[in-house]
N, C-alpha and C positions, 0 to 999 in steps of 0.2 A: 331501327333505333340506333343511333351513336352513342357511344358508349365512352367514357371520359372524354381527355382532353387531345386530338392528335398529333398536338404539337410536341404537348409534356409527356406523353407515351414515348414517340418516337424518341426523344430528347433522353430520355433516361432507357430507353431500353437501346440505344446507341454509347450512352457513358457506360453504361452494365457488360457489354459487349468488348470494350476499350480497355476498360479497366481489369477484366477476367483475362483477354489477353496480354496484360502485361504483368498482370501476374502470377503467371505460370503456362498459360497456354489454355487452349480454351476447344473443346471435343466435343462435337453435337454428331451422334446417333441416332438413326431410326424417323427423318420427320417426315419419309413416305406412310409412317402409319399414322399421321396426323390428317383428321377429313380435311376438307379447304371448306365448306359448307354445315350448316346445323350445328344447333349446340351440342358440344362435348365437356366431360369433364375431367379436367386432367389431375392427376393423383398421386402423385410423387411422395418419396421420403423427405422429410424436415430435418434441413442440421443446419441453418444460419441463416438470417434476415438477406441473405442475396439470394433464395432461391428465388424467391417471385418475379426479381425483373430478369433471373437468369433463364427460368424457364421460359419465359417469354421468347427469350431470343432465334427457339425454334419455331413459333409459328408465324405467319404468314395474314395473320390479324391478329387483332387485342383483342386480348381477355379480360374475363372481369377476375375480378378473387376477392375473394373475404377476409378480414383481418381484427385482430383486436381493438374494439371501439376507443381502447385509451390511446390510439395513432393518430386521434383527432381532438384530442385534448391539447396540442401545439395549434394555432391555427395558420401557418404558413403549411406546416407540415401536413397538413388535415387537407392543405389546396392540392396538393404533391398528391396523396392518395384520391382523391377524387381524381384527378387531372390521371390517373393510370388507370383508372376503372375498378378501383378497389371504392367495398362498404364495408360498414363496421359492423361486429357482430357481440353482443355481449356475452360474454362465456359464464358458466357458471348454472346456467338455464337456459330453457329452451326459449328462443328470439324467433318470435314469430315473424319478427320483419322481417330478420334478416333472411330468412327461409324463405317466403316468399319473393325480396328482391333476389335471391339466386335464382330462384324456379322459370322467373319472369325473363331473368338473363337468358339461361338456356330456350326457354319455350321461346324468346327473341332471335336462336339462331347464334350466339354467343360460346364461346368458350367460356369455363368457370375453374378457374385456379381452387383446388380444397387438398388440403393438408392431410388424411388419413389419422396421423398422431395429436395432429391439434397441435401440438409444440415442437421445440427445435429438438433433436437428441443428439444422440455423440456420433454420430455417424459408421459405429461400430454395429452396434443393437438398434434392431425399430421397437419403436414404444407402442404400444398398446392399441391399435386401433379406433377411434370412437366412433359412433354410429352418425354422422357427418355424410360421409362422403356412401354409404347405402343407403341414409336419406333421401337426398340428392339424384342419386341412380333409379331406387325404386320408386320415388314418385314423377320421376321427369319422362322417362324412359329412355335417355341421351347414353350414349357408347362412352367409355370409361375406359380412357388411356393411364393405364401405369407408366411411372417414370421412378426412371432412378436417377440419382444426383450426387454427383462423386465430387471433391474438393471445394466449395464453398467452405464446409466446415473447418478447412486448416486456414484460410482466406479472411474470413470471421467467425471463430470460434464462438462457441455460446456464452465461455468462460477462457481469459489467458490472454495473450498476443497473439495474433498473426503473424501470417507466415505467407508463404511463394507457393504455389499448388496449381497442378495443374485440373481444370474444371471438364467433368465430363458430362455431359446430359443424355439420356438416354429413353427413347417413347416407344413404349412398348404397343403390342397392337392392339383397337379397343377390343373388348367385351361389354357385356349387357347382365345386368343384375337379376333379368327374367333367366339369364343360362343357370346360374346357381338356386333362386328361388327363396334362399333369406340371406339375413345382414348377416349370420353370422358366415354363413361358408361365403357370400361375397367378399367377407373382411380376411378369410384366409383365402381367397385365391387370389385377393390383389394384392397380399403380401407373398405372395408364391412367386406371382408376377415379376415385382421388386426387386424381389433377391434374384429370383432367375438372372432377372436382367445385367443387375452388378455381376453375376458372377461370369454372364457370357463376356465380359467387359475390362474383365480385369482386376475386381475388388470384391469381397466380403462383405454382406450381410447378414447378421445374423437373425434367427427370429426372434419375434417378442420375448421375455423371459416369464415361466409360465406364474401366474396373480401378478405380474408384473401392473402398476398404474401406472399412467400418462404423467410424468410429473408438469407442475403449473411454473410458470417463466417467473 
């Protein structure tokens, strides 16, 4: 099954590439731990609407990923997200679609872009985990690469101006949700993952802050 558009994939995941490089420089780590084959899903930290076509730029096919269904409330903009293999999902409740079109993605052989946090954070502290991305793992059975994502958020902050930064990306190696056995110690070892990884890297993460909530965009 093909999955968006390959023109407007390439097409923005080439300006994504272009543009990270000129503004600051641009650092891809680790995409020998990326399969080339069967769905996986990859799991990064959130801190600015450039993660998804940045994170792309490490692999070696299109992903799909999930996004807030108000990105299709534009309809040029709504061709854009389709045209990169993104669906909408509505937040707030469980979206049975959107859950199945993800399951369909990976049981397809697909990579699946999923946020951990659900939202952007300050790139200092991860927010809160939601049960998303153990979803995802324990009912698909697909290898679960962590990523960490360094500079986006000075690039396009959540809030402020931008700035110059240089963008680091980082894939950590997969694991499987059957090695932990529930969402929750899955949701601390992929933030174990995370932060490991930024800090073999060069930067700080810090962890959740404890009753910390996911703040909403």
């Amino acid at each position: 099954m093909i999955i968006g558009n390959p023109l407007i994939y390439a097409v923005i995941r080439k300006l994504t590439k272009f543009f990270l490089q000129t503004k600051g420089g641009l650092k891809v780590v680790g995409t020998e731990n990326l399969p080339t084959t069967g769905g996986i899903i990859l799991a990064p930290n959130h801190v600015s609407y450039l993660d998804p076509p940045a994170i792309s730029i490490g692999l070696k096919r299109r992903m799909a990923s999930m996004a807030k269904a108000e990105l299709w409330k534009n309809k040029f903009f709504g061709k854009i997200m389709d045209g990169v293999a993104a669906f909408p999902v509505h937040r707030g409740a469980s979206d049975r679609e959107a859950i199945r079109t993800g399951l369909k993605r990976l049981e397809d052989g697909h990579p699946l872009l999923l946020f951990p946090e659900g939202t952007r954070g300050d790139g200092v502290t991860l927010g809160k985990f939601n049960s998303g991305a153990a979803l995802f793992a324990r009912r698909s059975g697909a290898p679960v690469i962590p990523i960490a994502v360094h500079g986006t958020e000075s690039i396009m902050p959540r809030e402020g101006k931008g700035k110059r930064a240089k963008t680091t990306l980082v894939y950590g190696k997969p694991f499987l949700w059957s090695e932990e056995g529930s969402d929750d110690k899955f949701n601390e070892r992929l933030q174990r993952e995370i932060i490991a990884l930024a800090a073999a890297n060069g930067w700080t993460i810090k962890p959740p802050e404890s009753g910390s909530e996911t703040p909403s965009e």
